[in-house]
Backbone as JSON Lines, residues from 0, in Angstrom:
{"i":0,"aa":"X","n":[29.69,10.88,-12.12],"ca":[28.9,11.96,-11.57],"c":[29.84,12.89,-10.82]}
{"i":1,"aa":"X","n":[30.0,13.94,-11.22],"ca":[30.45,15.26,-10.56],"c":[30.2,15.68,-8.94]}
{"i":2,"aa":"X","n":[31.01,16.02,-8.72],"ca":[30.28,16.8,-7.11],"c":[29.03,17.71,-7.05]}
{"i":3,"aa":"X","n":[28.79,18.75,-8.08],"ca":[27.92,19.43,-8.41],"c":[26.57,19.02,-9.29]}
{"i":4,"aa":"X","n":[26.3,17.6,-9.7],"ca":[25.73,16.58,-9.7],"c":[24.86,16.05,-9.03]}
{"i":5,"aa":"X","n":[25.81,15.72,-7.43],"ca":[25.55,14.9,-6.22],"c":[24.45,16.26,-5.81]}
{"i":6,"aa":"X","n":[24.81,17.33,-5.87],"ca":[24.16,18.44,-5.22],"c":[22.73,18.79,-5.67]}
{"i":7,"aa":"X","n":[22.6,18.7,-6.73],"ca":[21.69,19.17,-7.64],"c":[20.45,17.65,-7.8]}
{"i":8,"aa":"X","n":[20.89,16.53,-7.17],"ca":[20.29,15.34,-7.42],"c":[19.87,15.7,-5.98]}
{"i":9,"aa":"X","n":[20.58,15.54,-4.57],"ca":[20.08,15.85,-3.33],"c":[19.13,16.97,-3.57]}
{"i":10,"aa":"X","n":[19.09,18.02,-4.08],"ca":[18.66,19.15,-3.74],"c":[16.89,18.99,-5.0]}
{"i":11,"aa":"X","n":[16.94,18.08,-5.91],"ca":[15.79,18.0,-6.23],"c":[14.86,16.87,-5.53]}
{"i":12,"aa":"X","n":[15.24,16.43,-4.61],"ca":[14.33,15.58,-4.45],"c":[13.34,16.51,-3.45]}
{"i":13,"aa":"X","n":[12.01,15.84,-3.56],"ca":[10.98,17.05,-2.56],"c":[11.0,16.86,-0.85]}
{"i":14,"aa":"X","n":[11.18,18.07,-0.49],"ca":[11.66,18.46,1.44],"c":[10.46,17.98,2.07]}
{"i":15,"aa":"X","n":[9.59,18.1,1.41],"ca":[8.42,17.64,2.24],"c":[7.64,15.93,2.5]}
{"i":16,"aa":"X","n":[8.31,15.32,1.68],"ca":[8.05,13.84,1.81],"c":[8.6,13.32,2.71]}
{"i":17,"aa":"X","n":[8.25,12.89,3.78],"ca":[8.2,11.81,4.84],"c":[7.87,10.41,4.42]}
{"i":18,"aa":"X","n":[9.38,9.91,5.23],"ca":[9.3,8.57,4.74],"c":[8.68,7.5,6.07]}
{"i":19,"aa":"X","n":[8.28,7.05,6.25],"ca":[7.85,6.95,7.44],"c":[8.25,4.94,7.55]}
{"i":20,"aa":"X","n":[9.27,4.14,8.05],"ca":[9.45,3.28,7.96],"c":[8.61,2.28,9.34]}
{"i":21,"aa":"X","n":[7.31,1.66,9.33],"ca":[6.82,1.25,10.16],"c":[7.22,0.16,10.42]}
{"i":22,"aa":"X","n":[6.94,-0.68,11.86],"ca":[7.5,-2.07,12.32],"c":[6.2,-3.02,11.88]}
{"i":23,"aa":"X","n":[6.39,-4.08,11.16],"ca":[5.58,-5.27,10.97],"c":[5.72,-5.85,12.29]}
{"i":24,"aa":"X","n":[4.84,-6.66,12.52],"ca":[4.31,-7.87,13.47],"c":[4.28,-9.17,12.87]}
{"i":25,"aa":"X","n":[5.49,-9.79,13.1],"ca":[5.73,-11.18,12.19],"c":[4.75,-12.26,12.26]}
{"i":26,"aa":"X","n":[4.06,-12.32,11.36],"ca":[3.04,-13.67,11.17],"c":[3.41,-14.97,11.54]}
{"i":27,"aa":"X","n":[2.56,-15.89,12.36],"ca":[2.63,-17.29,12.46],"c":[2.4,-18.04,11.57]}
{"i":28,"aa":"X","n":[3.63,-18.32,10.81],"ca":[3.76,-19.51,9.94],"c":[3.25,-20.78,10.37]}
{"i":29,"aa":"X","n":[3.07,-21.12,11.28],"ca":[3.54,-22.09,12.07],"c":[2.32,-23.28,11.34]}
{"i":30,"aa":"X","n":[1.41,-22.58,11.09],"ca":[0.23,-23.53,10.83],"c":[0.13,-24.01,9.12]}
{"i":31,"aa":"X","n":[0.82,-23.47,8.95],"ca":[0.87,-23.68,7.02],"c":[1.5,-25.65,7.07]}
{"i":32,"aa":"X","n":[0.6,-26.2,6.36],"ca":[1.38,-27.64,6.47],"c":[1.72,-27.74,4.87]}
{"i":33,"aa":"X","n":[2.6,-27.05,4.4],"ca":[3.31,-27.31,2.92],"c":[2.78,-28.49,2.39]}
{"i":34,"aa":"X","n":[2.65,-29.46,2.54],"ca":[2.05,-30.7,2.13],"c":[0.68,-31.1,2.25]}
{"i":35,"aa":"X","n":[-0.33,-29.81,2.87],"ca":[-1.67,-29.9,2.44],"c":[-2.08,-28.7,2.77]}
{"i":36,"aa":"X","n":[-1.72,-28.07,1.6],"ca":[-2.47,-26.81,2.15],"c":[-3.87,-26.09,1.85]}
{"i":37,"aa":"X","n":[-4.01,-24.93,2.68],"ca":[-5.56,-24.86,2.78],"c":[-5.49,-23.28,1.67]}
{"i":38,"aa":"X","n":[-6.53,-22.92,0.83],"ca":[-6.47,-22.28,0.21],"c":[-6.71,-20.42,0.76]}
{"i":39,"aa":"X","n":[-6.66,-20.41,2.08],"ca":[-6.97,-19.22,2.53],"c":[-6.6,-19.12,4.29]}
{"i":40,"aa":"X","n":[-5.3,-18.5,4.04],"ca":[-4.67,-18.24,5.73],"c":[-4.8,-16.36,5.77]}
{"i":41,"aa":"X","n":[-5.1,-16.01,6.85],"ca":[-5.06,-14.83,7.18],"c":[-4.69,-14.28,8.79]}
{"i":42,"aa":"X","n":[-4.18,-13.32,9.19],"ca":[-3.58,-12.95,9.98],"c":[-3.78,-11.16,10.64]}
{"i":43,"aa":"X","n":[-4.15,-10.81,11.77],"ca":[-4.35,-9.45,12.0],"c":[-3.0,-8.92,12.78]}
{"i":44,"aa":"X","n":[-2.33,-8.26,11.94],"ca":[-0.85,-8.16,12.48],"c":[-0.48,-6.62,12.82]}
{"i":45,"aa":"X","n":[0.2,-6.28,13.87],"ca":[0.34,-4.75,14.39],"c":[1.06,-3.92,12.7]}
{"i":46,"aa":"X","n":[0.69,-2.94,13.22],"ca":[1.64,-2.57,11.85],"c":[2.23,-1.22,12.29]}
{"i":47,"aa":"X","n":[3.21,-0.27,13.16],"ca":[3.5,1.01,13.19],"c":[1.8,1.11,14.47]}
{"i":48,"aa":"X","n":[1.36,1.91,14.35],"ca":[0.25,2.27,15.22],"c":[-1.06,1.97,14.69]}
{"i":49,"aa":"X","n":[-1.03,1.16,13.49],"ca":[-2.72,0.77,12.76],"c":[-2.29,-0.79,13.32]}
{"i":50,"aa":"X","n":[-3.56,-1.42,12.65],"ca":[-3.62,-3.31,12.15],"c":[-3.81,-3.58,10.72]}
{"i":51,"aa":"X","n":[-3.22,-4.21,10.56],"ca":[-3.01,-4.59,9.09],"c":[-3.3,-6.16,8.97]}
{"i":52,"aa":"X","n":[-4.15,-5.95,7.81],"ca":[-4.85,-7.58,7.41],"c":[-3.75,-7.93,6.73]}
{"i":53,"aa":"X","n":[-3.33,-9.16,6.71],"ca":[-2.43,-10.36,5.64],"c":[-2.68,-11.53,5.34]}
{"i":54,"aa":"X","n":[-3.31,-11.83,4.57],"ca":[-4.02,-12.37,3.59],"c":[-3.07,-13.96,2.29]}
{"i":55,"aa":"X","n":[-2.94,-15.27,3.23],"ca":[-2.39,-15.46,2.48],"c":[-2.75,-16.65,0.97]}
{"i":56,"aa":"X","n":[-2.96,-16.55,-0.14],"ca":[-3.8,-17.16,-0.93],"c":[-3.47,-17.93,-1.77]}
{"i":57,"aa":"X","n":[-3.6,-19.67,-1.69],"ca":[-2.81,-20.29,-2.76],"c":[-4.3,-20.98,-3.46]}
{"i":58,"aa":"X","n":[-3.19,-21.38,-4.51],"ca":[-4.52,-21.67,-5.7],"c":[-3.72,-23.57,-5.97]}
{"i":59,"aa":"X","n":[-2.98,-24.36,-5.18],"ca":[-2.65,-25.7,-5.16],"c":[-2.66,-26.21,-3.79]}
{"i":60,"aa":"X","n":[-2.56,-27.4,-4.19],"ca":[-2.87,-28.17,-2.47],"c":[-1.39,-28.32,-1.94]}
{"i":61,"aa":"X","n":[-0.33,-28.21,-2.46],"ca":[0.75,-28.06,-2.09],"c":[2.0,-27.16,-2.33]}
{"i":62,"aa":"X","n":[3.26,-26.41,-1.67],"ca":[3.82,-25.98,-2.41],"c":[5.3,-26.61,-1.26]}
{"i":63,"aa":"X","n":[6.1,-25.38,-1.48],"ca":[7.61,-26.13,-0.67],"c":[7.87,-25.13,-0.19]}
{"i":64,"aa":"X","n":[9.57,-25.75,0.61],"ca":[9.5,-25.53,2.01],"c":[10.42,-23.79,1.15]}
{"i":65,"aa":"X","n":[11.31,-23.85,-0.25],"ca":[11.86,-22.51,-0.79],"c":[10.69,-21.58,-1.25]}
{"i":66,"aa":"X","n":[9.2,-21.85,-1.73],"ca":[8.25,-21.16,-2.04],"c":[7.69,-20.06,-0.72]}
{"i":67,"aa":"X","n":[7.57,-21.16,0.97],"ca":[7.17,-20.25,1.63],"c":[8.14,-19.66,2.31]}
{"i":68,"aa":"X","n":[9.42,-19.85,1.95],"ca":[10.52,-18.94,2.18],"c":[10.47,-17.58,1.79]}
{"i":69,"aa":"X","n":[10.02,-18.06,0.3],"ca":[10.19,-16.37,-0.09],"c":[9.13,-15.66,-0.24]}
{"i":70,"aa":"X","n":[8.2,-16.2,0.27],"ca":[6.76,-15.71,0.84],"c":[6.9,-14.69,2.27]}
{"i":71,"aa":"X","n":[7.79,-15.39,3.06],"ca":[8.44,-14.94,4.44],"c":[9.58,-13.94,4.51]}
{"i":72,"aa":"X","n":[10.17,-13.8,3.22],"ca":[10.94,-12.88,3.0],"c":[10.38,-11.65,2.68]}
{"i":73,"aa":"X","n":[8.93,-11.68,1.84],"ca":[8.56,-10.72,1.22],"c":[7.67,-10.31,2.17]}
{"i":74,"aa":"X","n":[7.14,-11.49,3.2],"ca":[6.27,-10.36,4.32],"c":[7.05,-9.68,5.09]}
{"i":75,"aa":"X","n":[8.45,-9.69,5.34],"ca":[9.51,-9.35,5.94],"c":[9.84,-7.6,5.29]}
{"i":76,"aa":"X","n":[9.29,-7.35,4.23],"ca":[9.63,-6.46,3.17],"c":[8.32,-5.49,2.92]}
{"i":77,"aa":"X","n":[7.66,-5.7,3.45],"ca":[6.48,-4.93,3.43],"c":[6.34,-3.49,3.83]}
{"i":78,"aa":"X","n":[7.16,-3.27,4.55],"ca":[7.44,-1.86,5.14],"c":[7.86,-1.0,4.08]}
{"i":79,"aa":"X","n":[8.83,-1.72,3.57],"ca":[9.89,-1.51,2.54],"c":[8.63,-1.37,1.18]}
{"i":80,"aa":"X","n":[8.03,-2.2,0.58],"ca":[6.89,-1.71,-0.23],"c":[6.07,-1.16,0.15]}
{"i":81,"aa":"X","n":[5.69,-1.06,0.91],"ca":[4.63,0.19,1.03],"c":[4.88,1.77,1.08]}
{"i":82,"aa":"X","n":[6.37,1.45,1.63],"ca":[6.7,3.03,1.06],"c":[7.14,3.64,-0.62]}
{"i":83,"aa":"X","n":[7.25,2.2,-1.08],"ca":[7.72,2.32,-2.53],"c":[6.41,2.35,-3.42]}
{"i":84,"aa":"X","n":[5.3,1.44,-2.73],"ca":[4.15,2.11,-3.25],"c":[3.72,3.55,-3.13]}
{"i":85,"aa":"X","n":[3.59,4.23,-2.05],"ca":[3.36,5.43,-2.22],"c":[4.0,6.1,-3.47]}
{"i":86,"aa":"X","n":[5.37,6.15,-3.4],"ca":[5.88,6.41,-4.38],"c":[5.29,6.4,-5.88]}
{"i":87,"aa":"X","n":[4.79,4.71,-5.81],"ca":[3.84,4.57,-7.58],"c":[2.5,5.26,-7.54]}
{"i":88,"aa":"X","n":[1.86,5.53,-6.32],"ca":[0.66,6.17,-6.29],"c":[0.96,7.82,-6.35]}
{"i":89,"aa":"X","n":[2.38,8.05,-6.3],"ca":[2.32,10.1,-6.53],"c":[2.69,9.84,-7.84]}
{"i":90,"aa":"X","n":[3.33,8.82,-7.81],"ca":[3.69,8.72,-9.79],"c":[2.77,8.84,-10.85]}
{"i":91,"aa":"X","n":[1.33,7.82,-9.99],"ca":[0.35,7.66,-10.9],"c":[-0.6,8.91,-11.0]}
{"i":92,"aa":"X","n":[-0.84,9.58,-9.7],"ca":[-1.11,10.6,-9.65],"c":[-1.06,11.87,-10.6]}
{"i":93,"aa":"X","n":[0.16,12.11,-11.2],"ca":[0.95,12.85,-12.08],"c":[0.72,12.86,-13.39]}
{"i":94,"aa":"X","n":[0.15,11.19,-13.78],"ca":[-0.31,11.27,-14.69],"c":[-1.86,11.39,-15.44]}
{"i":95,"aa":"X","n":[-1.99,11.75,-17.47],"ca":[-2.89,12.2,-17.76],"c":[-3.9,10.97,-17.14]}
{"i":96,"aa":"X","n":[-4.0,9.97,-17.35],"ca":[-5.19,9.04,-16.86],"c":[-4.32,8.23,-15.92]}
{"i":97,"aa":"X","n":[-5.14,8.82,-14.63],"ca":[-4.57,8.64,-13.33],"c":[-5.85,7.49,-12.55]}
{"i":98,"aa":"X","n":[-5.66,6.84,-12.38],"ca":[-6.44,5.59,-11.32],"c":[-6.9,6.34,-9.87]}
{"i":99,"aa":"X","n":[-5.36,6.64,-9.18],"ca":[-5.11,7.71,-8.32],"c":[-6.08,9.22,-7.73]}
{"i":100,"aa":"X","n":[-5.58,10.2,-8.83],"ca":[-7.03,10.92,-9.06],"c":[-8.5,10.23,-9.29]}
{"i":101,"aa":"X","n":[-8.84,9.88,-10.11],"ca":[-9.82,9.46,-10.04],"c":[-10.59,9.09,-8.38]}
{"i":102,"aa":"X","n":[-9.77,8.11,-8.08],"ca":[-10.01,7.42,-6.27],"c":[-9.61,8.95,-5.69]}
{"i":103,"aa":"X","n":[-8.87,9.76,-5.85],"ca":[-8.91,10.77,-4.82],"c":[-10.18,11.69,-4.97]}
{"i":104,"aa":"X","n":[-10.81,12.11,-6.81],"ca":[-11.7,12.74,-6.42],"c":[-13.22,12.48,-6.02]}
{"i":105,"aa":"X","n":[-12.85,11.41,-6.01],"ca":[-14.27,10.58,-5.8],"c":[-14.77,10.91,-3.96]}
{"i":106,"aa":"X","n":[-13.67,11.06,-3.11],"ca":[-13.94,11.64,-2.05],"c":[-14.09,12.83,-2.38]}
{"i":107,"aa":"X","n":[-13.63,14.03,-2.69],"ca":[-14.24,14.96,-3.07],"c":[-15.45,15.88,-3.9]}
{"i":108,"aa":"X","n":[-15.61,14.7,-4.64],"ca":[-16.84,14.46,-5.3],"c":[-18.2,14.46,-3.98]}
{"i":109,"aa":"X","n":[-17.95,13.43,-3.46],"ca":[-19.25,12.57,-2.55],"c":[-19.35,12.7,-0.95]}
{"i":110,"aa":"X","n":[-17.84,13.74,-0.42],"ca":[-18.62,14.41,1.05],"c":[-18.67,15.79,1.31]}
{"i":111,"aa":"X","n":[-18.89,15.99,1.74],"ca":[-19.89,17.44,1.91],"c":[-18.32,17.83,3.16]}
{"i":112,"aa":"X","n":[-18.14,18.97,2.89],"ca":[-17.38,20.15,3.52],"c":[-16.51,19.36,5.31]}
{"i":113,"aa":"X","n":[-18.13,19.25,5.79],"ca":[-17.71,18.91,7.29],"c":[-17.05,17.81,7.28]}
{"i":114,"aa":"X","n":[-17.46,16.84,6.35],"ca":[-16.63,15.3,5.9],"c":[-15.5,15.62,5.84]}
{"i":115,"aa":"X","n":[-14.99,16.44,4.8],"ca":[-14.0,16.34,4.23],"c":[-12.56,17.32,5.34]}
{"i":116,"aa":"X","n":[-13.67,18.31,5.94],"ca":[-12.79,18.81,7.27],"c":[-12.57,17.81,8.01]}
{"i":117,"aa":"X","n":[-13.21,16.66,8.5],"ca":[-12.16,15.42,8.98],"c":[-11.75,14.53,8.92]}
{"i":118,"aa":"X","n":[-11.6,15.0,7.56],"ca":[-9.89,14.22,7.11],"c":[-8.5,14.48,6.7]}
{"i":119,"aa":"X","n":[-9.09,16.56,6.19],"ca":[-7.94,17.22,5.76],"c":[-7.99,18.22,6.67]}
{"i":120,"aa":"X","n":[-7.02,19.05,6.3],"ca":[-6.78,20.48,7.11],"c":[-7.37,21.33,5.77]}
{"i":121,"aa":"X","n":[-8.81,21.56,5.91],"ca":[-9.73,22.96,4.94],"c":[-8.48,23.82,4.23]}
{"i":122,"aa":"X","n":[-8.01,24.43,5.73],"ca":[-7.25,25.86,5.45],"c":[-6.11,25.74,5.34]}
{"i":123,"aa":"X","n":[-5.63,24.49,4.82],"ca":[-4.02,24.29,4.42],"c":[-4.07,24.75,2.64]}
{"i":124,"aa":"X","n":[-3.05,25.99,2.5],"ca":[-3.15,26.58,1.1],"c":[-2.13,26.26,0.09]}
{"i":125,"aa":"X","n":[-1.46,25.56,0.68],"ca":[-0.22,25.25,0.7],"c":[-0.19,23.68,-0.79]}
{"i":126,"aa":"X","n":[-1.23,23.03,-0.06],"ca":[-1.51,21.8,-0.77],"c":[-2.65,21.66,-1.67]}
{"i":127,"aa":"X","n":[-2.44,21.03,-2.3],"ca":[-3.83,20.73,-2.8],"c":[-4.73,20.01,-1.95]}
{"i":128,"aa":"X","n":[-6.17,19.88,-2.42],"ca":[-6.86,18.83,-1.19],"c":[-6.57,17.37,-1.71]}
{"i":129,"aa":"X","n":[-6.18,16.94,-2.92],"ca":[-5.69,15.98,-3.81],"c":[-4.32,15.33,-2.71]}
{"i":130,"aa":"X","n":[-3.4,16.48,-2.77],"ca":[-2.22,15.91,-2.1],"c":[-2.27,15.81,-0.31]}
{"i":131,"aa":"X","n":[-3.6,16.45,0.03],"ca":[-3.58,15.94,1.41],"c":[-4.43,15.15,1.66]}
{"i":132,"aa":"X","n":[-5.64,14.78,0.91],"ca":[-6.12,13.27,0.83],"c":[-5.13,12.0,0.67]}
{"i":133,"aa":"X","n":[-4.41,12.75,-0.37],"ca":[-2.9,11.02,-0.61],"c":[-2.08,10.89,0.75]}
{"i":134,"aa":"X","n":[-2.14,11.77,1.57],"ca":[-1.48,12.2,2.43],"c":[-2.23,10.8,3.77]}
{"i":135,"aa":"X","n":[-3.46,11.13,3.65],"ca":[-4.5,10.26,4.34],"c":[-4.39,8.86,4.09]}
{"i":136,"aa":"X","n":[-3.68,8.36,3.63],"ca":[-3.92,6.88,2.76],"c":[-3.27,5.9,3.76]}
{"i":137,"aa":"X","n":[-3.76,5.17,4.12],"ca":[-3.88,4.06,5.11],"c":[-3.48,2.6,4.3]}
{"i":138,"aa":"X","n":[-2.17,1.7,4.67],"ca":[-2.45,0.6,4.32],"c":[-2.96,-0.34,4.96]}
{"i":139,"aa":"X","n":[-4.14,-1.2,4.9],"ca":[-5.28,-2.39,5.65],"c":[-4.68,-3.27,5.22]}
{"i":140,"aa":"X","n":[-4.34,-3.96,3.86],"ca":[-4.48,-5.11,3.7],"c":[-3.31,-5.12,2.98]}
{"i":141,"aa":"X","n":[-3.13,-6.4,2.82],"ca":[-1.73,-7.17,1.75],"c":[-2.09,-8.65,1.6]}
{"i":142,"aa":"X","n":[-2.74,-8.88,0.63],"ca":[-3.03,-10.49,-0.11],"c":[-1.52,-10.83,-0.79]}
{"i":143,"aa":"X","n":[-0.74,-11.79,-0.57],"ca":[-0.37,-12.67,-1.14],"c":[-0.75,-13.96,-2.27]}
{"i":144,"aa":"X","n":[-0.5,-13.21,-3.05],"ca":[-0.9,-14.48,-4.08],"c":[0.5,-14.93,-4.86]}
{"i":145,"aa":"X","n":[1.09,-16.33,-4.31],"ca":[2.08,-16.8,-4.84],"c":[2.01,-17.1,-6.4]}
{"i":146,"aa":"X","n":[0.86,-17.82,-6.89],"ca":[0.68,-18.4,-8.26],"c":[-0.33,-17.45,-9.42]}
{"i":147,"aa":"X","n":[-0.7,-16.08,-8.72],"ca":[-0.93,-15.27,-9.63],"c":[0.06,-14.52,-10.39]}
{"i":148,"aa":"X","n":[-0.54,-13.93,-11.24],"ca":[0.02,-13.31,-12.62],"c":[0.82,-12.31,-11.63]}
{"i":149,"aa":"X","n":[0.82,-11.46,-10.77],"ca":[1.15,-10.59,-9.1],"c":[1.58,-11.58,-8.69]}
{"i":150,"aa":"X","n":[2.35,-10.59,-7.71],"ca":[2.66,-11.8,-5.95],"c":[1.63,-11.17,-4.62]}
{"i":151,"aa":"X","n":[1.34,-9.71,-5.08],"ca":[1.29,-9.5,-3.7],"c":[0.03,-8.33,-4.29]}
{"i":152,"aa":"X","n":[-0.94,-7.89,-3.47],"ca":[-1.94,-6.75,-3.61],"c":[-2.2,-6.02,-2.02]}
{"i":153,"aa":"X","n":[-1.78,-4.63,-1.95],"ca":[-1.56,-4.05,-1.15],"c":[-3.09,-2.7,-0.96]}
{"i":154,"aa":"X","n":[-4.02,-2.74,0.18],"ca":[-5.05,-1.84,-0.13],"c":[-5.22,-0.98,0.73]}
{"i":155,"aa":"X","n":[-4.99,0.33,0.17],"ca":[-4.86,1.82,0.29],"c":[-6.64,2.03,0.96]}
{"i":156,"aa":"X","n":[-6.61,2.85,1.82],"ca":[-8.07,3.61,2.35],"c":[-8.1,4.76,3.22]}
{"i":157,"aa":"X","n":[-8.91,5.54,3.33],"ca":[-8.83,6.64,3.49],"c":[-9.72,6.5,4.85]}
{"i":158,"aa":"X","n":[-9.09,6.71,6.32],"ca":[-10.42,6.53,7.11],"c":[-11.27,7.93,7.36]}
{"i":159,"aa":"X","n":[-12.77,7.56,7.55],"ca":[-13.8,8.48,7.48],"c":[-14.3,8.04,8.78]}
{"i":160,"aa":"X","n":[-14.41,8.99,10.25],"ca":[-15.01,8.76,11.3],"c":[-14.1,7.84,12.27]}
{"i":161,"aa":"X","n":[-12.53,7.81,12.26],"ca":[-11.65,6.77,12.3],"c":[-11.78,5.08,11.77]}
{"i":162,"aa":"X","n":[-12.6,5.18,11.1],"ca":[-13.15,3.22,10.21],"c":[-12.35,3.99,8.74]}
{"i":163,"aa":"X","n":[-11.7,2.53,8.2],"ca":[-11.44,2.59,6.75],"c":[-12.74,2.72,5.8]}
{"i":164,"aa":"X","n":[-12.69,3.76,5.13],"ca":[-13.79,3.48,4.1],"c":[-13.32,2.29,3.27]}
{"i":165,"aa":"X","n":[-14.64,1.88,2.09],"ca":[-14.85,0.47,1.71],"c":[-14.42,1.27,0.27]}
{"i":166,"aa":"X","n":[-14.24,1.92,-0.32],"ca":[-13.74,2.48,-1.58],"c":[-12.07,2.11,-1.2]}
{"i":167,"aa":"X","n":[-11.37,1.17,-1.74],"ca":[-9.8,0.73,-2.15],"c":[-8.74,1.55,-3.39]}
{"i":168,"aa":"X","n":[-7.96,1.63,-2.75],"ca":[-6.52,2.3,-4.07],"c":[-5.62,1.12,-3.88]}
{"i":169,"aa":"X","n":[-5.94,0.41,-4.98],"ca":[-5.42,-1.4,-5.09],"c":[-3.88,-1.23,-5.56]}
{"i":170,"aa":"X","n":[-2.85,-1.31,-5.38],"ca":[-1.88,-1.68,-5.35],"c":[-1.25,-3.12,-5.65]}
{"i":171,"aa":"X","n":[-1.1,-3.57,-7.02],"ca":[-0.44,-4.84,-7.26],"c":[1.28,-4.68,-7.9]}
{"i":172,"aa":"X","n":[1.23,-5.12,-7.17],"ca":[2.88,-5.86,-7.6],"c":[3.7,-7.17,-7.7]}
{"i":173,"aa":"X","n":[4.41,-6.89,-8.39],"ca":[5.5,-8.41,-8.64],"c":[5.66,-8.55,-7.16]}
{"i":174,"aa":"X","n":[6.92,-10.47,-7.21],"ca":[7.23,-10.53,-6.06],"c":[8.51,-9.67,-5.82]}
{"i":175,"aa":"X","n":[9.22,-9.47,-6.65],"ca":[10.92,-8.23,-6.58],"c":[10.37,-6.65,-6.39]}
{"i":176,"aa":"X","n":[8.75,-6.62,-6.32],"ca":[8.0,-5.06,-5.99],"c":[7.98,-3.8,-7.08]}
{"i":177,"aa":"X","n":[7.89,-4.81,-7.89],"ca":[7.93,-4.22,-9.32],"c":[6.48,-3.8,-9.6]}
{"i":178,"aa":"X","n":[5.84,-2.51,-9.79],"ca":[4.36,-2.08,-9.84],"c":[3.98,-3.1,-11.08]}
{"i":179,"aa":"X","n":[2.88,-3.82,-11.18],"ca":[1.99,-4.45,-11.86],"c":[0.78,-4.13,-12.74]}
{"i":180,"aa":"X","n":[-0.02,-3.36,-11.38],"ca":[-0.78,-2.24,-12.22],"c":[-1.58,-1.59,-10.63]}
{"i":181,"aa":"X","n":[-2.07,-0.17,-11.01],"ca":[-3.01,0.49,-9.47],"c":[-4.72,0.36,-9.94]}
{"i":182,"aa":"X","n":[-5.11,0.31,-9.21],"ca":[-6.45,-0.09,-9.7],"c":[-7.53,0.39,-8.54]}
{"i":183,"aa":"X","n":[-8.69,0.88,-8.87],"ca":[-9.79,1.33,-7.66],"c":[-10.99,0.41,-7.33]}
{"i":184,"aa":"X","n":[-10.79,-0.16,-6.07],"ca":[-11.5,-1.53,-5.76],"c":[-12.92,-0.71,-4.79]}
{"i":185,"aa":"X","n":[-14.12,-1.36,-4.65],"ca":[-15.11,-1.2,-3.69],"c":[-15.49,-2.37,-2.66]}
């Protein structure tokens, strides 16, 4: 790669994306007994200035002590995917059959003006109301599922009245955070 390369690669990426790297609140392992475990641990953990649900879900009565290692690594990494999700959600966005759109116009579809003034800025001309709804997107939750076809499902919401609405922009991925598939949950 050329110097004039380096320039032209810096200079396309978009000025206006904020990356916003938030602090997790490390979960208590402490209660997981590897040698009998219970099929449903969950946790309400700080996340940056929200709370974030974590959700953890096994489908055997036992696993080991390298499985919830890298269970602990990957809740460790969450910051780190969720900004890489956004990423798959402007990706998906972009495209002809979008999951994305769809979940974005469905708020636009179903509130009325004053709704939708608080959540966007009306008189921003600049954006679409598409890209300042994505703009709105809140992560609540992150299920862990070690022994699914996924490792991990991450859920996107848009709050209405400061409460998350119950309409989801589902986010699955591998455990290396490899997109899986986006999907619109209720």
């Amino acid at each position: 790669m050329g110097i004039f390369d380096f320039f032209k690669k810096n200079k396309a990426e978009p000025e206006n994306r904020k990356v916003e790297v938030r602090n997790l609140e490390k979960p208590d392992f402490s209660k997981i007994d590897i040698q009998k475990l219970e099929d449903y641990y969950d946790w309400t953990l700080n996340y940056g200035e929200r709370k974030l649900n974590l959700d953890l879900n096994f489908e055997t009565d036992s696993t080991n002590q390298s499985e919830l290692n890298q269970i602990m690594e990957f809740v460790k990494k969450i910051p780190e995917f969720d900004n890489q999700n956004r990423n798959y959600i402007e990706s998906d966005f972009e495209q002809d059959v979008s999951m994305t759109a769809d979940y974005l116009n469905f708020y636009l579809d179903e509130l009325d003006e004053n709704e939708l003034g608080g959540i966007i800025d009306l008189g921003n001309r600049k954006q679409s109301k598409n890209s300042l709804l994505m703009e709105q997107l809140n992560l609540i939750r992150v299920g862990i599922y070690p022994q699914a076809s996924y490792f991990a499902t991450f859920d996107y919401s848009i709050d209405i009245d400061g409460e998350p609405c119950n309409q989801l922009l589902v986010v699955n991925i591998n455990q290396d955070g490899t997109l899986d598939y986006i999907t619109w949950e209720s």
